[in-house]
MARKE-245477 format. One record per residue (C-alpha): residue in one letter; x, y, z. Coordinates in pm, whole numbers, plus 50000, padded with zeros to 5 digits. Example, Ala and Ser with C-alpha at 12.3 -4.5 7.8 and 13.67 -1.06 7.14 Angstrom:
// MARKE-245477
A512304955050780/S513674989450714/
// end
This chain:
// MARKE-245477
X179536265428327/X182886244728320/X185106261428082/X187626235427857/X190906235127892/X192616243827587/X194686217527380/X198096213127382/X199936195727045/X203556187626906/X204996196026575/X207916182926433/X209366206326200/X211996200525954/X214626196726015/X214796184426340/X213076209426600/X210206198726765/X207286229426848/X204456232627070/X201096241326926/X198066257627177/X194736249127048/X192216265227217/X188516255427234/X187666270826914/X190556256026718/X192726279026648/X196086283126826/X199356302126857/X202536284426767/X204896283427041/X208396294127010/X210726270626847/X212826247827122/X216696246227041/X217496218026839/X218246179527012/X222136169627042/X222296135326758/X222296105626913/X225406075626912/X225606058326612/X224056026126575/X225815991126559/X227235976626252/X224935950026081/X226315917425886/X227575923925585/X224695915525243/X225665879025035/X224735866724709/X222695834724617/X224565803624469/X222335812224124/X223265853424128/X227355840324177/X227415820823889/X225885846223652/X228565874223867/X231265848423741/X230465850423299/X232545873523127/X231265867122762/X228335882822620/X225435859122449/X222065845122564/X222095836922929/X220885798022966/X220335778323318/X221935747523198/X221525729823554/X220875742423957/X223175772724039/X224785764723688/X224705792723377/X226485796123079/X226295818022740/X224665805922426/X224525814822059/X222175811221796/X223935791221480/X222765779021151/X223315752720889/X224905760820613/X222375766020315/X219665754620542/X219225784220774/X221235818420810/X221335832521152/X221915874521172/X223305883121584/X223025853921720/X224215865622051/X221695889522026/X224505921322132/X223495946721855/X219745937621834/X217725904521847/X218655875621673/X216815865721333/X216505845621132/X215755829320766/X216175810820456/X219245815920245/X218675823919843/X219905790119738/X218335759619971/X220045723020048/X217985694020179/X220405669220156/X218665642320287/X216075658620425/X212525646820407/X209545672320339/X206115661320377/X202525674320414/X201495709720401/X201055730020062/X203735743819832/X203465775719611/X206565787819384/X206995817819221/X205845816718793/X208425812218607/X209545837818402/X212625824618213/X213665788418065/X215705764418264/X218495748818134/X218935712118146/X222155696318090/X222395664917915/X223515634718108/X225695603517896/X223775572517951/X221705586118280/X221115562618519/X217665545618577/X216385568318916/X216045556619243/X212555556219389/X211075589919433/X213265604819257/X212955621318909/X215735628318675/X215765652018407/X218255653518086/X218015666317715/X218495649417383/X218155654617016/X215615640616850/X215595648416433/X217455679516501/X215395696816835/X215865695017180/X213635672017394/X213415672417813/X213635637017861/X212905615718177/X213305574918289/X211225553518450/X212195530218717/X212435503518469/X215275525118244/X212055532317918/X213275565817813/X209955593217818/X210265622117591/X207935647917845/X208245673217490/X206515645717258/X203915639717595/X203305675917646/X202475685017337/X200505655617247/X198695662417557/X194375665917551/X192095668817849/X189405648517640/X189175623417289/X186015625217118/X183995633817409/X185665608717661/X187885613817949/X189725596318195/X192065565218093/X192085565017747/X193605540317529/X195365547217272/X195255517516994/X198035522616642/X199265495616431/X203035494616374/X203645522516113/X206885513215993/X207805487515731/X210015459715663/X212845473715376/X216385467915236/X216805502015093/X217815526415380/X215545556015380/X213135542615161/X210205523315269/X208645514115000/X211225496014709/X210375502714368/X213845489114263/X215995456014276/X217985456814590/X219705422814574/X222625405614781/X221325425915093/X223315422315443/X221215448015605/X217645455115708/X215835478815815/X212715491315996/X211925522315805/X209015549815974/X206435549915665/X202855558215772/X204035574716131/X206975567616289/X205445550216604/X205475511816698/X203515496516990/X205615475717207/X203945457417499/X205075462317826/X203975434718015/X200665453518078/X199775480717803/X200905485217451/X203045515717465/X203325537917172/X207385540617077/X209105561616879/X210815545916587/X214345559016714/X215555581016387/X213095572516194/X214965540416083/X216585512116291/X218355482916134/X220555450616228/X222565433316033/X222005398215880/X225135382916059/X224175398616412/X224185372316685/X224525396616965/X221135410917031/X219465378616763/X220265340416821/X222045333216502/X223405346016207/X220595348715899/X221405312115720/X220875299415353/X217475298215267/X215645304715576/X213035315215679/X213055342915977/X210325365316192/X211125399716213/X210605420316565/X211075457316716/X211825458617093/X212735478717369/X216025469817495/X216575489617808/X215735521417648/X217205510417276/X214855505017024/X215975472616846/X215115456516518/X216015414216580/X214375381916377/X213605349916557/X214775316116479/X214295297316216/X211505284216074/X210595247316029/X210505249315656/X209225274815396/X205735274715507/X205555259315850/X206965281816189/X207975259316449/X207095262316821/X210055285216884/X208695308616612/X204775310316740/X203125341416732/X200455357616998/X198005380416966/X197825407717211/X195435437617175/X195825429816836/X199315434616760/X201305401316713/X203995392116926/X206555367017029/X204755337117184/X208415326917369/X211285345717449/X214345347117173/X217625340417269/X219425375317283/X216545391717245/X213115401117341/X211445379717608/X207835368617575/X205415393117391/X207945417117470/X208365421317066/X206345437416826/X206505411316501/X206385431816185/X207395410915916/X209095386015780/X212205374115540/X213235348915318/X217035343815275/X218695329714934/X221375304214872/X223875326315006/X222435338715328/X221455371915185/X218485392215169/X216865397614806/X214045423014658/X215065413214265/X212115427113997/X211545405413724/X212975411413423/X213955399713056/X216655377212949/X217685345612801/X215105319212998/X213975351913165/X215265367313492/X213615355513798/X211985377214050/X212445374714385/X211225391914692/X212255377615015/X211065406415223/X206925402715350/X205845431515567/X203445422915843/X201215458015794/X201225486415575/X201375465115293/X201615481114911/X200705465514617/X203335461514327/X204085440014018/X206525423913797/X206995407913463/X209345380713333/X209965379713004/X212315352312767/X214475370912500/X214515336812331/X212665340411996/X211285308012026/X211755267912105/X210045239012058/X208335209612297/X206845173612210/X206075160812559/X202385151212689/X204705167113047/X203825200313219/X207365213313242/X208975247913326/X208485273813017/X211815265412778/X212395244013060/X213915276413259/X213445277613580/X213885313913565/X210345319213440/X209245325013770/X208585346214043/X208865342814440/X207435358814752/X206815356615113/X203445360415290/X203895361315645/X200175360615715/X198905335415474/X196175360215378/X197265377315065/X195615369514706/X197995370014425/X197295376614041/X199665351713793/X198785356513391/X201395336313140/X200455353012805/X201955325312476/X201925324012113/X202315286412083/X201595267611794/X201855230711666/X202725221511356/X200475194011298/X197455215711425/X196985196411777/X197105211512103/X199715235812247/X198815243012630/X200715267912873/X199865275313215/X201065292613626/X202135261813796/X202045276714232/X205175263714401/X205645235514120/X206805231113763/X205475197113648/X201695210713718/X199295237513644/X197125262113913/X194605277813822/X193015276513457/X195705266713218/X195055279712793/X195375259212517/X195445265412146/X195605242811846/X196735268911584/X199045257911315/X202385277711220/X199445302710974/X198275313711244/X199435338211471/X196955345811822/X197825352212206/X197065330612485/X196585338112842/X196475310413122/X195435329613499/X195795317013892/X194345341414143/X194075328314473/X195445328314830/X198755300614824/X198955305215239/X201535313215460/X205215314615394/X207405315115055/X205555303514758/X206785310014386/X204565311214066/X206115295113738/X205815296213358/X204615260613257/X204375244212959/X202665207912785/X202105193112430/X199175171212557/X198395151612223/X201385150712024/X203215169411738/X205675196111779/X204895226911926/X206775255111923/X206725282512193/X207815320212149/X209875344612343/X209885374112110/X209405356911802/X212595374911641/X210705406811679/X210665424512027/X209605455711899/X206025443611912/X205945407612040/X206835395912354/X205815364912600/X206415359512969/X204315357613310/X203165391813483/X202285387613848/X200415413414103/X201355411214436/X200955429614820/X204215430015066/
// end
């Protein structure tokens, strides 16, 4: 039996002895006694000093304090975040006392800036905004939308302009605004008739008194106070600015010519660049004919000028709503019959082309009474006063005429009175005749009702002693308290 050799082992313990360890076959060993510790050895030789990369030296070399940026190879510098005024606020930019934020400032300016796409949300309003009004704004550029206020009969509109200058009152749209008419929806149009009229009495549409010698007329708001004016494409509903616009008879600036003597003129409301305007054409050819300058067309129903007017609307670019008749003296006349010595004439040179209203008028001779002998249809006591005048601008109107007489002829024959239309040496109609002798004492009435036609007609007292004698012909027969002749005519301007 070989018996093992036991194990011999090395310790270092701290701090710097080294001890022997005897393991014996069974493991386990004594720990030998601790050696005296080793003398240090020399020191070791000095190694090359440690260098920096070209990258690390030129961060070592920045002294400010920022966001460090590699602007190029072995290049840095410091960097700060900015902003644009009103645009974008930047809080630390250099990022020192924290990190750098940022965001949008209360009040935004994009100043040439272009936003497009995505999906926009604002907060609701809880307050009015105040516009300011703008003198004579400017039409807007394309894109753009331009707000400003205005009166209009004493409240406060929001206005806007479209590219072609039309003034659009956005308070009148809004609140005129439905989702549906009568059960329809989408593009709906919207068809009126001018609702104004034709008058020479400021304020007052309709005239129920003489207004004579006139220099001024207007275009008065009567059954609504919106005209149609067509805009090359649509009719476009227009406020009648005021209520009331008006031009003068001697106005050649927006109308070609001063109103002359005894002419006959057409009557239109346009949109001048935003101004609502009130102009007449040129004149007519004579009383009843319009010449080629003066041709109407119809569009959508509404009348317009068939050629542009010098100074004024171009081509169907006016609404025509009526027209005049001038006197002697280039004025404007709405005379009511009345009674007088040979009667006072009436005279209304003013025909409205809708909203027409149906008036009358008498003329009446304060003459007690004269006498005729002539086989001749002549004017009643040979007065051309005995009459009365009108315009029909649409040739379509009837008219009523009754010439009520107490004639009689002294030798018992025939004593005739009659309406003679646009003519004194005729009768129209159905004339009356009598053959009662100066005993007898009975009323006459000779009638015309018909349609005369376009333009200025006028419908006279006539008178004839077909088959001889002496007839005489009363007035008032010296007793106007209960007797009185003279012509009574119906009319619609």
């Amino acid at each position: 039996m070989t018996t093992p050799y036991p194990t011999l082992r090395f310790k270092l313990t701290p701090p710097n002895s080294l001890r022997l360890l005897v393991q014996n076959a069974a493991g386990t060993g004594t720990p030998g006694a601790t050696g005296p510790a080793g003398a240090q050895g020399p020191a070791g030789p000095t190694g090359p000093a440690a260098s920096l990369g070209p990258d690390l030296t030129a961060i070592e070399a920045l002294t400010l304090t920022g966001i460090l940026v590699r602007t190029a190879a072995d290049t840095w510098t410091m960097r700060t975040i900015t902003g644009t005024a009103n645009e974008v606020t930047v809080n630390d930019g250099a990022g020192v006392a924290a990190n750098p934020t940022l965001s949008l400032p209360a009040a935004l300016t994009f100043t040439g800036k272009t936003v497009t796409g995505g999906t926009f949300a604002g907060p609701a309003m809880s307050s009015f905004i105040d516009f300011v009004e703008i003198a004579s704004p400017s039409n807007p550029a394309a894109d753009h939308l331009k707000l400003f206020a205005k009166d209009v009969a004493g409240a406060t509109h929001a206005f806007t302009r479209d590219s072609a200058g039309v003034e659009v009152d956005l308070s009148a749209a809004a609140a005129g605004g439905v989702s549906s008419l009568n059960g329809q929806t989408g593009a709906l149009a919207l068809l009126l008739v001018p609702q104004g009229r034709l008058t020479l009495q400021t304020g007052v549409p309709v005239m129920t008194t003489t207004q004579a010698a006139k220099t001024t007329i207007y275009y008065t708001a009567y059954q609504g106070n919106m005209i149609p004016i067509y805009d090359g494409t649509n009719m476009v509903p227009t406020v009648i600015t005021g209520g009331e616009i008006s031009v003068a008879t001697t106005d050649t600036a927006k109308s070609p010519a001063a109103i002359g003597a005894s002419k006959m003129n057409d009557f239109f409301v346009w949109n001048d660049g935003g101004t609502i305007r009130l102009g007449h054409g040129p004149d007519w050819t004579n009383d009843t004919t319009r010449s080629a300058g003066t041709a109407l067309a119809l569009i959508n129903g509404i009348y317009t000028n068939n050629v542009s007017i010098t100074n004024g609307p171009v081509a169907n670019r006016g609404t025509w709503v009526g027209t005049t008749r001038s006197n002697a003296s280039s004025q404007l006349d709405w005379i009511f019959g009345g009674l007088g010595a040979g009667g006072v004439a009436g005279f209304f040179g003013v025909g409205n082309a809708y909203n027409l209203v149906d008036f009358a008028t008498f003329v009446a001779d304060s003459t007690d009474s004269w006498t005729y002998a002539t086989a001749t249809w002549r004017a009643s006591n040979a007065s051309n006063a005995m009459r009365v005048s009108y315009v029909d601008p649409t040739g379509t109107q009837a008219v009523e005429a009754r010439n009520y007489g107490l004639p009689f002829n002294a030798s018992s024959l025939f004593s005739c009175i009659g309406v003679g239309l646009d003519t004194t040496s005729n009768f129209s109609g159905a004339p009356a005749v009598t053959s009662f002798s100066s005993s007898q004492f009975a009323s006459i009435t000779a009638e015309y009702v018909g349609i005369p036609g376009l333009g200025f007609h006028f419908l006279q007292a006539v008178e004839n002693v077909p088959t001889g004698g002496t007839s005489t012909f009363r007035g008032d027969n010296g007793v106007p308290t209960y007797v009185q002749c003279g012509l009574m005519v119906r009319l619609r301007a």
